[in-house]
C-alpha positions in Angstrom: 5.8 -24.6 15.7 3.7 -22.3 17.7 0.9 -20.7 16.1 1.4 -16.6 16.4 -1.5 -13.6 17.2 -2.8 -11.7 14.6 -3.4 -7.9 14.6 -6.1 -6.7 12.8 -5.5 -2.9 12.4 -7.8 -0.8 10.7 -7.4 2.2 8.7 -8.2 4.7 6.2 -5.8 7.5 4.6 -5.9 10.5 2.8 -3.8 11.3 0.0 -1.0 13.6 0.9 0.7 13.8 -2.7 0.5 11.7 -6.1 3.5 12.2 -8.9 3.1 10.2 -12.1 6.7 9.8 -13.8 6.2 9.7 -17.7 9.0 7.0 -18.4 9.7 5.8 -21.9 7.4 6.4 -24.9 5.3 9.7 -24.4 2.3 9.0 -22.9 1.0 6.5 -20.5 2.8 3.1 -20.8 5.2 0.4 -19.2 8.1 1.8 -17.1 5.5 4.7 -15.6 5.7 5.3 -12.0 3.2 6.5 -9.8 4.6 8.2 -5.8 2.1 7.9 -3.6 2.2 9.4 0.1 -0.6 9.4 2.5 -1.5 10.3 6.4 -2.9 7.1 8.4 -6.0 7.5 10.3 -7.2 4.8 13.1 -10.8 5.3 14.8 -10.4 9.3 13.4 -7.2 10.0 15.0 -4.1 10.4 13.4 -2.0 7.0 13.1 0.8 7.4 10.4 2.2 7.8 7.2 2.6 6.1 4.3 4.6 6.0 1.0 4.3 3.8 -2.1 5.7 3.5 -5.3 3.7 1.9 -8.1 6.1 0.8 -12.1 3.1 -0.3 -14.9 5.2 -3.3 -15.7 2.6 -4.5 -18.6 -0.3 -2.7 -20.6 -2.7 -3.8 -17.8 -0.3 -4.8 -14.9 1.1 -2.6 -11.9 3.7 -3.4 -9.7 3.9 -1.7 -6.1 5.6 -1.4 -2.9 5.4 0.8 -0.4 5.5 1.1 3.7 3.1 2.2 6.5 5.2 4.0 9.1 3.1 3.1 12.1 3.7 4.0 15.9 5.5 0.9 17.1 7.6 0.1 13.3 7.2 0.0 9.8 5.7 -2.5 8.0 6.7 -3.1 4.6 4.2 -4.5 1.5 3.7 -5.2 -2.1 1.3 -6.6 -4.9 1.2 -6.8 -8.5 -2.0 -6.0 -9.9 -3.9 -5.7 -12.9 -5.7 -2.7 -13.7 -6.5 -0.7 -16.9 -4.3 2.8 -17.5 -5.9 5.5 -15.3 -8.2 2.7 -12.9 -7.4 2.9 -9.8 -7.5 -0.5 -7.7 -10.2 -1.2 -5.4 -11.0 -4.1 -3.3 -7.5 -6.2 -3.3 -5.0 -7.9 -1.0 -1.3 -7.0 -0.7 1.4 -9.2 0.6 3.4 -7.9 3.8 6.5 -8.4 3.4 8.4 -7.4 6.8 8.8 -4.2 9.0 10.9 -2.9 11.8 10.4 -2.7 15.9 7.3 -4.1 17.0 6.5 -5.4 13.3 10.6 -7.4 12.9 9.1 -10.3 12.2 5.6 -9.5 11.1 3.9 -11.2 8.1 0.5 -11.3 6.3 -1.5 -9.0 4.4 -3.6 -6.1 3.9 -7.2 -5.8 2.3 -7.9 -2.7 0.5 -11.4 -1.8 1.0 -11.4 0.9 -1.5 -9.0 3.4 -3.0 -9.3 6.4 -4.7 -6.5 9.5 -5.6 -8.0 11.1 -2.3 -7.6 8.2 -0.2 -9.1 5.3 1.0 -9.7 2.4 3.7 -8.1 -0.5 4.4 -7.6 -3.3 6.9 -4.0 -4.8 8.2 -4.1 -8.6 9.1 -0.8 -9.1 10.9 0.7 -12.4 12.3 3.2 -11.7 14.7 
């Protein structure tokens, strides 16, 4: 088995748009959603989009997916996370789990830097 390159692309975005969907009980609680979308920035310059969707799946647990539309594919990832109501995450990994064009057979993860409702940085580690 041959041992493939990694691509470290770095990042940061800027919030776009952020929906909460009050599902269930009134209130904040499990079956919420959160839509995320965001612009891409690499070295200052404009780089791509992306668009998340976040369920709370527990009183303190959050699971997301959501894709980076980049300019050679999509890549696709998700994490469950634990975080209090109204916290946003900071400093985590999320999984890759596959793209399209010159990410078909990507894999690995990102690190999220930090993350706020504005935006935030983060850093793709990608094994082709």
């Amino acid at each position: 088995m041959s041992r493939g390159l990694t691509e470290v692309v770095r990042l940061t975005s800027t919030s776009t748009g952020t929906t909460v969907v009050d599902n269930g009980t009134s209130g904040p609680g499990i079956g919420d959603q959160i839509i995320i979308t965001a612009n891409l920035f690499r070295n200052g310059a404009r780089y791509g989009t992306e668009g998340a969707v976040c369920t709370r799946v527990a009183a303190d647990s959050t699971l997301c997916s959501g894709t980076f539309s980049l300019p050679r594919g999509q890549v696709s990832w998700q994490h469950l996370k634990t975080t209090p109501i109204g916290t946003p995450p900071s400093d985590f990994d999320i999984a890759i789990t596959g793209g399209t064009g010159a990410y078909a057979t990507v894999r690995g993860y990102a690190h999220i830097a930090r993350i706020a409702e504005s935006g935030g940085a983060l850093a793709l580690y990608l094994l082709h």
